[in-house]
C-alpha positions as CSV (number, residue, x, y, z in Angstrom):
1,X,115.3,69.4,93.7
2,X,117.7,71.8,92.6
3,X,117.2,75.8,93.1
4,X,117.0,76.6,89.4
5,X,113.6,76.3,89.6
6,X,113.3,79.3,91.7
7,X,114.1,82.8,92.0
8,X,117.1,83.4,94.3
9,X,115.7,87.1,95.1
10,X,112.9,88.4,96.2
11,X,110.9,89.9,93.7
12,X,110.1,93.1,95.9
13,X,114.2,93.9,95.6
14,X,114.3,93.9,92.1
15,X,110.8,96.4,92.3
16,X,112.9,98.3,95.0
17,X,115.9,98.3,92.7
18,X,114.3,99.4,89.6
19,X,112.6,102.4,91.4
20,X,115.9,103.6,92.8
21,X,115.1,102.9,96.5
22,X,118.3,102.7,98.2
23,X,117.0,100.4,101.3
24,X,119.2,98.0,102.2
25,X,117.7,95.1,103.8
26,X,118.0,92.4,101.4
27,X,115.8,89.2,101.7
28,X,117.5,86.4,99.9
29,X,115.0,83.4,100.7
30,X,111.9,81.8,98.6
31,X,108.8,82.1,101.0
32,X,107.1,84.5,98.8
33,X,107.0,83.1,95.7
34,X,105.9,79.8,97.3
35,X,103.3,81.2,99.7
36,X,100.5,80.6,97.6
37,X,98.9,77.1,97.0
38,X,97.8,76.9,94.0
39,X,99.5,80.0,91.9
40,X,100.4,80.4,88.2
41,X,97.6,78.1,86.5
42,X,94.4,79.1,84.5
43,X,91.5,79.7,86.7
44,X,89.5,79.3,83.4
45,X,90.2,74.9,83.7
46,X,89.8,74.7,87.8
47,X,87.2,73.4,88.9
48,X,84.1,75.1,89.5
49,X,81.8,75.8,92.2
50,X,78.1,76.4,92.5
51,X,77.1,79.7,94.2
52,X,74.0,80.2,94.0
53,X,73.8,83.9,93.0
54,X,71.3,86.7,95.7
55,X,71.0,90.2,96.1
56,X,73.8,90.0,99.1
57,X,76.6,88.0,97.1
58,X,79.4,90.2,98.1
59,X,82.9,90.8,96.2
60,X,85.9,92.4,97.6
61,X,88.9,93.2,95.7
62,X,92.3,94.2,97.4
63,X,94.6,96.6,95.9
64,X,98.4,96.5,97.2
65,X,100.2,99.8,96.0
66,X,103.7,99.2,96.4
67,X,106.0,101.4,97.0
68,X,104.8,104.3,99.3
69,X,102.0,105.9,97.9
70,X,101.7,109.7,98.7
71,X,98.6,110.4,100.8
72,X,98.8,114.2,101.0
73,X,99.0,114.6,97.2
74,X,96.4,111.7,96.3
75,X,94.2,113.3,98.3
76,X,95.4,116.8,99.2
77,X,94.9,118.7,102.0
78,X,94.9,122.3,100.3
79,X,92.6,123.5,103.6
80,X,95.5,122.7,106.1
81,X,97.7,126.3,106.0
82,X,101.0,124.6,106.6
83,X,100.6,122.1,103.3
84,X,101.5,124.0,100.7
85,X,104.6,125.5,102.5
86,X,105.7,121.5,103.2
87,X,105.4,121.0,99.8
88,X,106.9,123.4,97.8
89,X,107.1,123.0,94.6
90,X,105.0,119.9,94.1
91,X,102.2,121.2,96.1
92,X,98.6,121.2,94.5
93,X,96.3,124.1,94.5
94,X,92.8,123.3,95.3
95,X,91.7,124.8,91.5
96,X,94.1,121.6,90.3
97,X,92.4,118.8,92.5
98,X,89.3,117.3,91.7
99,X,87.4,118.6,95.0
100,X,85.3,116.7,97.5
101,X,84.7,119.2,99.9
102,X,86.7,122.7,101.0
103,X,89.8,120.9,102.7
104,X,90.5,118.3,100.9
105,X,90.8,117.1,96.8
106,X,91.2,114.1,94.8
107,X,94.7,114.6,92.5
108,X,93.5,115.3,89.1
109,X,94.7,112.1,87.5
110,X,91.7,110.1,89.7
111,X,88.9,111.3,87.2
112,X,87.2,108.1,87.4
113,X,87.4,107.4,91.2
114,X,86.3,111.6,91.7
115,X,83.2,110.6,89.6
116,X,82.4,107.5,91.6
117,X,83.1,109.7,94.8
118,X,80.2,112.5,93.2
119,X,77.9,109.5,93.0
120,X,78.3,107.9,96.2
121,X,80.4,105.2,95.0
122,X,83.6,105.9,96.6
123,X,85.4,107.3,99.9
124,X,88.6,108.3,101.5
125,X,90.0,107.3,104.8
126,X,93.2,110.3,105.6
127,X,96.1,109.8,108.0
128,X,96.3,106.0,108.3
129,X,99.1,103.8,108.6
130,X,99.9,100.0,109.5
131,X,100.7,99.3,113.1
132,X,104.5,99.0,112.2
133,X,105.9,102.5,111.2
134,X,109.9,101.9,110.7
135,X,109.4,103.5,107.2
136,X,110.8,99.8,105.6
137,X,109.3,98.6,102.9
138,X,109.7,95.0,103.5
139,X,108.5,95.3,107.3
140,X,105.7,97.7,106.2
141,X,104.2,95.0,103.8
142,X,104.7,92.3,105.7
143,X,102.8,94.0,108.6
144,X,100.2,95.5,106.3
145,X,99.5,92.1,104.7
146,X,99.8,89.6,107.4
147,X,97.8,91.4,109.6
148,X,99.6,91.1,113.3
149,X,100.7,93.8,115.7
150,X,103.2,95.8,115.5
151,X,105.4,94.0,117.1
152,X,104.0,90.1,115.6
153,X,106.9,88.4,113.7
154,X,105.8,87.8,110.3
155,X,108.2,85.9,108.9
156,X,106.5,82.9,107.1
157,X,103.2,84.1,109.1
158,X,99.6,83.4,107.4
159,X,98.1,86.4,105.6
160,X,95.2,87.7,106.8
161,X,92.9,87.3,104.0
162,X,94.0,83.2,104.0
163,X,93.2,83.2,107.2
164,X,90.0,84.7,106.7
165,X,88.8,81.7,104.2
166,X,90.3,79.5,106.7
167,X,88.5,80.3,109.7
168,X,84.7,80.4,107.4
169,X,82.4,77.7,107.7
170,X,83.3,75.0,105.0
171,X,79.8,75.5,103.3
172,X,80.1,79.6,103.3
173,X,79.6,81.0,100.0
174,X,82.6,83.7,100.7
175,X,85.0,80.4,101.3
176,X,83.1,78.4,98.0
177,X,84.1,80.9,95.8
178,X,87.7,81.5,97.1
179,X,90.2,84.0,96.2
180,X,92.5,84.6,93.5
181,X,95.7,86.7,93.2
182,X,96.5,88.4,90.1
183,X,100.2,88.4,89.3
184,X,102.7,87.8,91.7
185,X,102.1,85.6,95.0
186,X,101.0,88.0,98.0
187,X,101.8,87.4,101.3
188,X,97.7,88.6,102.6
189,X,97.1,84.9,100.6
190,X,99.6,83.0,101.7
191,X,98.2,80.3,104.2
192,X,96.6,76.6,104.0
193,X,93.6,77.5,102.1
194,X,93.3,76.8,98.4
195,X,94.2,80.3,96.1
196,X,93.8,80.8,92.4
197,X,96.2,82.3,90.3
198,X,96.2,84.3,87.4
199,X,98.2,86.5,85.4
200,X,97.7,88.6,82.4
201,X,101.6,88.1,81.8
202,X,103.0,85.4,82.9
203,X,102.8,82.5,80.1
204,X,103.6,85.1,77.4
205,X,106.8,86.2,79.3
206,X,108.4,83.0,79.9
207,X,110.7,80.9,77.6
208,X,110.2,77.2,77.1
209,X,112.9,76.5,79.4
210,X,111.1,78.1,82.4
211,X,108.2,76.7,81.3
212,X,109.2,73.1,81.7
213,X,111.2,73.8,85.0
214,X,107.5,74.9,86.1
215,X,106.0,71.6,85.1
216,X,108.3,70.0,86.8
217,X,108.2,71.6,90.2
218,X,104.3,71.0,90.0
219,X,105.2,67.3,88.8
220,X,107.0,66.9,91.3
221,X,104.8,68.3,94.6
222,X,101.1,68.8,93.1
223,X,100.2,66.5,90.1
224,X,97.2,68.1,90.0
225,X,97.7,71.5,89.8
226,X,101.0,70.4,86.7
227,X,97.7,68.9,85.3
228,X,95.8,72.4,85.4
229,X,99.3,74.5,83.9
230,X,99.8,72.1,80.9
231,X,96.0,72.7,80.0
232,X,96.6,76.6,81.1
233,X,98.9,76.8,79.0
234,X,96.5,76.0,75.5
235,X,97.0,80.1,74.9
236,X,94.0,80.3,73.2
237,X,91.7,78.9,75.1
238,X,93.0,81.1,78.0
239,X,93.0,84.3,76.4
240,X,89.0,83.3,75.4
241,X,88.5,82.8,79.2
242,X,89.9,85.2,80.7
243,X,92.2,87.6,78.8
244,X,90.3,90.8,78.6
245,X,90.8,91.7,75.2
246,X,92.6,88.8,73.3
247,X,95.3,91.0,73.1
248,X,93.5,92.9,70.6
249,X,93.6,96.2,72.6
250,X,96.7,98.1,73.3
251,X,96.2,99.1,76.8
252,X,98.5,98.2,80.1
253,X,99.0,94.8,81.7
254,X,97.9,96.7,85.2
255,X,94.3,97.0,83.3
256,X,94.4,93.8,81.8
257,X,94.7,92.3,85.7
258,X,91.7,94.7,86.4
259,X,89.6,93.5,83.8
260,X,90.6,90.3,84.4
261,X,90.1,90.4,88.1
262,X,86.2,91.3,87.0
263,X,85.5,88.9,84.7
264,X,86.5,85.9,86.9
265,X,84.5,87.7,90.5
266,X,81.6,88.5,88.1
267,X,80.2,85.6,87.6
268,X,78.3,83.2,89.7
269,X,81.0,80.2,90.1
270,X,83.7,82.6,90.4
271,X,86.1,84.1,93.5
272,X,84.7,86.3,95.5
273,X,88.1,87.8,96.6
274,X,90.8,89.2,94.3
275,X,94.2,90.7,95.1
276,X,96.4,92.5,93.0
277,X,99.3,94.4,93.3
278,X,100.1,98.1,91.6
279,X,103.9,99.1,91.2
280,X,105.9,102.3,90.9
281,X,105.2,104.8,94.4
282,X,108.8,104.9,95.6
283,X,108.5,108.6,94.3
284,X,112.1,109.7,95.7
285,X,112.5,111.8,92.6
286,X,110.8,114.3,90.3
287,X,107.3,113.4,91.7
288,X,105.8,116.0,90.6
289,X,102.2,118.1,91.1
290,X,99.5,117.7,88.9
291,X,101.5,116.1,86.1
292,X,105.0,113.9,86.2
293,X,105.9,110.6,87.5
294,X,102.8,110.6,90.2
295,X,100.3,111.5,88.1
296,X,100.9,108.8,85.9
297,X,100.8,105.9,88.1
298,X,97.9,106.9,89.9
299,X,96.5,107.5,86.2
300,X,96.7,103.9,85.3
301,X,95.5,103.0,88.5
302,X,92.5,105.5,88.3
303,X,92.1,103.3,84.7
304,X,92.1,99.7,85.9
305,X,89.6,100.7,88.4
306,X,87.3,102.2,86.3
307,X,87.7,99.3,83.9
308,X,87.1,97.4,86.6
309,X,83.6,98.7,87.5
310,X,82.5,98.9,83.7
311,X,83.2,94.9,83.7
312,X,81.9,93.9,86.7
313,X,78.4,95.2,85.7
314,X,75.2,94.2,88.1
315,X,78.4,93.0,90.9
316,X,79.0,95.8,90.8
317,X,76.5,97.0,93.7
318,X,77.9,94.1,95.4
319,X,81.4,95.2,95.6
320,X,83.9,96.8,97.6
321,X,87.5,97.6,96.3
322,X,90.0,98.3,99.1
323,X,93.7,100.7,97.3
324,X,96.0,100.5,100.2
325,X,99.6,101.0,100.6
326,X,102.5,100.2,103.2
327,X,103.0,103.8,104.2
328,X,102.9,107.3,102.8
329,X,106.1,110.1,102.4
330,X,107.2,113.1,104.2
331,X,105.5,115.6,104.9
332,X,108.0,117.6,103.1
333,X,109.3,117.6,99.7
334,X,113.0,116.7,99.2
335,X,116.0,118.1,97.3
336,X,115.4,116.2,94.6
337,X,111.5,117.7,93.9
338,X,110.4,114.2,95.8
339,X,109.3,112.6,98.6
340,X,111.0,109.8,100.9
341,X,109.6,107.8,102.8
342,X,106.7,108.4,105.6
343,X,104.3,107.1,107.8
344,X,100.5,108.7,107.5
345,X,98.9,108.3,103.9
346,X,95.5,107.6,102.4
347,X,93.4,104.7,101.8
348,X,90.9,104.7,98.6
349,X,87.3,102.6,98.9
350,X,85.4,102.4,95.9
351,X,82.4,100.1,94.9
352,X,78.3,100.4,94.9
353,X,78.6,98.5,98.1
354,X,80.8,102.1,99.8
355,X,79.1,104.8,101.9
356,X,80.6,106.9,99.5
357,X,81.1,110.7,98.8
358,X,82.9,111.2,102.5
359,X,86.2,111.7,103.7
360,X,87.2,109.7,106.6
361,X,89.6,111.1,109.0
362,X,91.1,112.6,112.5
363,X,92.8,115.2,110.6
364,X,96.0,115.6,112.3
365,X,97.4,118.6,111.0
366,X,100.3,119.1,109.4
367,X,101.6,122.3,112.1
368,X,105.2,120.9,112.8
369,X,104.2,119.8,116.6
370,X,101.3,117.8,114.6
371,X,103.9,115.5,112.3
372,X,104.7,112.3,113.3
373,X,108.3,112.4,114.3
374,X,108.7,116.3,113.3
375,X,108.5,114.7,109.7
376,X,105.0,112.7,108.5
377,X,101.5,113.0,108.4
378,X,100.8,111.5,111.7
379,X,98.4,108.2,111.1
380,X,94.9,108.2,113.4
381,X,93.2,105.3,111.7
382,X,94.9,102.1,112.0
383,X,94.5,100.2,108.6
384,X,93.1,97.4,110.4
385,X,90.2,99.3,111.8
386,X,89.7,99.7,107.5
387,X,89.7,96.3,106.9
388,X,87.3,95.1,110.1
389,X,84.7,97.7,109.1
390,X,85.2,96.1,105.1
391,X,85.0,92.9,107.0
392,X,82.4,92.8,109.4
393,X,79.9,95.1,107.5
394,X,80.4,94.1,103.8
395,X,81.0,90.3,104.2
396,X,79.1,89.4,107.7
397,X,82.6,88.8,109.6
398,X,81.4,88.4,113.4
399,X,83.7,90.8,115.8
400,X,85.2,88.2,117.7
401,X,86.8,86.4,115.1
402,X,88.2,89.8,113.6
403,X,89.7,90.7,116.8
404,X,91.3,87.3,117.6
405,X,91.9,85.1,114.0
406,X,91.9,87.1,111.6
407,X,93.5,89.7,113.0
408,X,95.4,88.7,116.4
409,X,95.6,90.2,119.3
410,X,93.4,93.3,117.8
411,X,90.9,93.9,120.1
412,X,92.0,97.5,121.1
413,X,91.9,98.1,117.3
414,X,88.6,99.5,116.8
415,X,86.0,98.4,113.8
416,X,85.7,101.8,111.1
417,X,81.8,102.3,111.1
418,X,79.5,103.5,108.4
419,X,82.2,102.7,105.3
420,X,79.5,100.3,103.9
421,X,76.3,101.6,102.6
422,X,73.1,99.7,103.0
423,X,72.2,96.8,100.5
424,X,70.8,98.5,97.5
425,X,69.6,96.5,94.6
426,X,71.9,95.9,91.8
427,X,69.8,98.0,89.5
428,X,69.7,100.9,91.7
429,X,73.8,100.8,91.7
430,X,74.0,100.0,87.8
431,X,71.6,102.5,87.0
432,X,73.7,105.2,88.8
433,X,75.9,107.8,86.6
434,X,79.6,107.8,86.9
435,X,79.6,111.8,86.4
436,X,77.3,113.3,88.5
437,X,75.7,112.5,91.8
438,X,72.3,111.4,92.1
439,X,69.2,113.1,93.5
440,X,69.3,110.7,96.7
441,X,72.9,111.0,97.2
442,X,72.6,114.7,96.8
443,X,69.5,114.6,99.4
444,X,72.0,112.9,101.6
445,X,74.5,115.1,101.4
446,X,72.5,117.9,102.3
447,X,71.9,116.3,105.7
448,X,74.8,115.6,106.3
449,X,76.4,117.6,109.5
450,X,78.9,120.2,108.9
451,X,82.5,118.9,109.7
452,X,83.8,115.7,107.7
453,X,83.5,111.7,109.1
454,X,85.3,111.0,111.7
455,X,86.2,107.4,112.2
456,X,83.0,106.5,113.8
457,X,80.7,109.5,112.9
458,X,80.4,112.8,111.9
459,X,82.3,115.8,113.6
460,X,81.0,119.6,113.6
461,X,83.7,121.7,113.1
462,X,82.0,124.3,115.8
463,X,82.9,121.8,118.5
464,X,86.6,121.4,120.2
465,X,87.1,118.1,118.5
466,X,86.4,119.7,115.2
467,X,88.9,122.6,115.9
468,X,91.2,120.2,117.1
469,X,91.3,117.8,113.8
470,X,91.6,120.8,111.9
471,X,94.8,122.3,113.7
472,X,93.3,125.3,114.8
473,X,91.1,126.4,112.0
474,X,88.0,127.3,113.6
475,X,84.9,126.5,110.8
476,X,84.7,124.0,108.5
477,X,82.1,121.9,106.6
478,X,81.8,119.0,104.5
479,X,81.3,121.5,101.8
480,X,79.2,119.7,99.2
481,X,78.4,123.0,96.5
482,X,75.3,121.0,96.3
483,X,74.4,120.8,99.7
């Protein structure tokens, strides 16, 4: 078979290219764009499967930011003294975040995820990383989505999500429904169980001539799935399955895949597990505060998602949606009014299945003994501990096989507690406004202990653990105005 049917380069060099990032590990080989088993054909004509639907029918959808997303301007610390110094002139103000408490804000471009945070809906974890922290983007994904040990070789390794369907009982509802990735191939689905593949993009953005090298390849290894592409390819009858808007909407590709995403996870015969991928965080240059090159990604990120919710409707209460990203920036900003690259950022949860309106963290600080390497925000919160408490609490994932299968070798790693609420009914959740909190979650707050959450509870700020995560500030509380 000869290699024109396949790209020669990764498709994470020509990201890393077109963003300007000058790393120079190139990666010249094809396991990535053949990870997956069943990509690049209409999920609308694959066969379907019965789920019966319940009140505990659990979604969860996995959002990769690429590039190096910013954690301290995301979410910003404007309570830690030494952040606006580090910052310069990109730093936010607390009057220009959308707050959640009186140390830390949402950046003003999140106005959909701040309003799900007011109503319980979505949370924060601060100063997490991925076990590997060599500030490459290639290692960094690779570690973040294959889910081994730092020092685990992850070249052609399963992702953990594969393995995750993999290691379910045949008859689980979870592994019945499956997973599908929207847009490119991840590496968290690569593995031997069966993947979906979608894309908002891909048949209008290819020639004939690709087209039929396609066919071919499937021709040639998987009848079947050449079978499903020819019939994917009836443009019609996939944009009335699947395409969000027929085209008749001009909005983003990004929230075409999030609307998309929701209408295939919605239903009862569809995935229960999407991933995605969002572009464009390599913010070397011009970042920028409350406007410029930031703000507009996490924009049209803050956009998909809340298109996302409005779609998914009643699943909604059912769902948890993970934003992650391979690591965060410096501390400081650089020459060129940006940030390279870091170790510590931010993970967003967001979903009526979330414990929402809380900030998870072991604040660090950001004093200059405090920084990872005298240059990051130093990580306390594995992401893995995120992913075992999405796990184990929102899908039913027993301990042992998180520690050893899914995630190998992870037993020190510890599960994050109390990031999923308990079940509500879907009408409670859809019910629920957008804007403001409701009485209960209001009532909640107010009892909640002064500090923020800690990885595995709360921590009063009058206690040496409290003074410690807050790097010498003596008194602080969740700060809810409500409360």
């Amino acid at each position: 078979m000869s290699d024109d049917h396949f790209p020669a380069v990764d498709p994470r060099i020509l990201r890393a290219a077109a963003e300007g990032c000058t790393e120079s590990r190139i990666l010249m080989n094809r396991r990535h764009m053949l990870g997956v088993s069943a990509g690049f054909f209409a999920w609308a004509f694959a066969p379907k499967f019965a789920v019966a639907g319940s009140s505990t029918d659990p979604r969860l959808l996995l959002v990769i930011i690429r590039g190096g997303m910013d954690g301290l301007n995301t979410v910003v610390p404007f309570g830690d003294p030494n952040y606006a110094g580090l910052r310069g002139g990109i730093a936010m103000p607390a009057a220009s975040t959308i707050q959640l408490n009186s140390f830390f804000g949402m950046h003003p471009s999140l106005t959909a995820l701040g309003s799900l945070y007011g109503a319980g809906q979505a949370a924060v974890v601060h100063a997490t990383c991925t076990p590997k922290r060599n500030r490459s983007h290639f290692d960094a994904q690779d570690n973040l989505e294959t889910g081994l040990p730092a020092d685990g070789n992850t070249t052609n390794a399963t992702g953990w999500l594969n393995r995750l369907l993999t290691a379910l009982p045949s008859g689980d509802p979870i592994r019945v429904g499956g997973a599908v990735q929207v847009g490119e191939a991840p590496v968290v689905l690569r593995g031997p169980a069966p993947v979906l593949g979608w894309s908002p993009t891909w048949f209008s953005h290819v020639n004939q001539i690709t087209t039929n090298n396609l066919l071919g390849v499937y021709d040639a290894v998987d009848p079947g799935m050449a079978g499903y592409l020819r019939r994917g390819l009836t443009a019609d009858a996939l944009a009335e399955a699947v395409d969000p808007n027929g085209g008749s909407e001009d909005i983003s590709q990004l929230r075409k895949a999030f609307r998309g995403a929701a209408r295939m996870m919605r239903v009862d015969t569809g995935p229960r597990i999407a991933v995605l991928s969002v572009e464009g965080f390599d913010t070397h240059v011009d970042q920028g505060g409350a406007t410029g090159q930031l703000a507009t990604r996490l924009a049209e990120l803050d956009g998909g998602i809340a298109d996302y919710r409005t779609e998914m409707a009643e699943a909604w209460a059912q769902t948890v949606v993970v934003c992650v990203t391979e690591f965060g920036r410096t501390a400081a900003v650089n020459g060129n009014l940006g940030t390279d690259h870091g170790v510590g950022t931010v993970a967003l949860l967001a979903g009526g299945a979330v414990n929402g309106g809380n900030v998870f963290t072991d604040w660090p600080g950001l004093a200059p003994q405090n920084l990872y390497e005298q240059s990051d925000l130093n990580p306390t919160t594995d992401l893995r501990s995120i992913f075992k408490g999405v796990l184990q609490d929102h899908l039913g994932v027993p301990k042992t096989l998180l520690d050893e299968t899914i995630f190998p070798s992870s037993a020190s790693v510890p599960v994050l507690q109390n990031l999923i609420r308990s079940p509500v009914s879907a009408d409670q959740i859809a019910k629920s406004s957008l804007v403001t909190a409701t009485a209960k979650t209001k009532a909640l707050r107010g009892k909640m202990q002064a500090g923020w959450s800690a990885p595995t509870r709360p921590v009063d700020a009058k206690s040496a653990a409290g003074r410690r995560n807050l790097g010498g500030i003596a008194k602080y509380r969740q700060a809810f105005p409500e409360a």
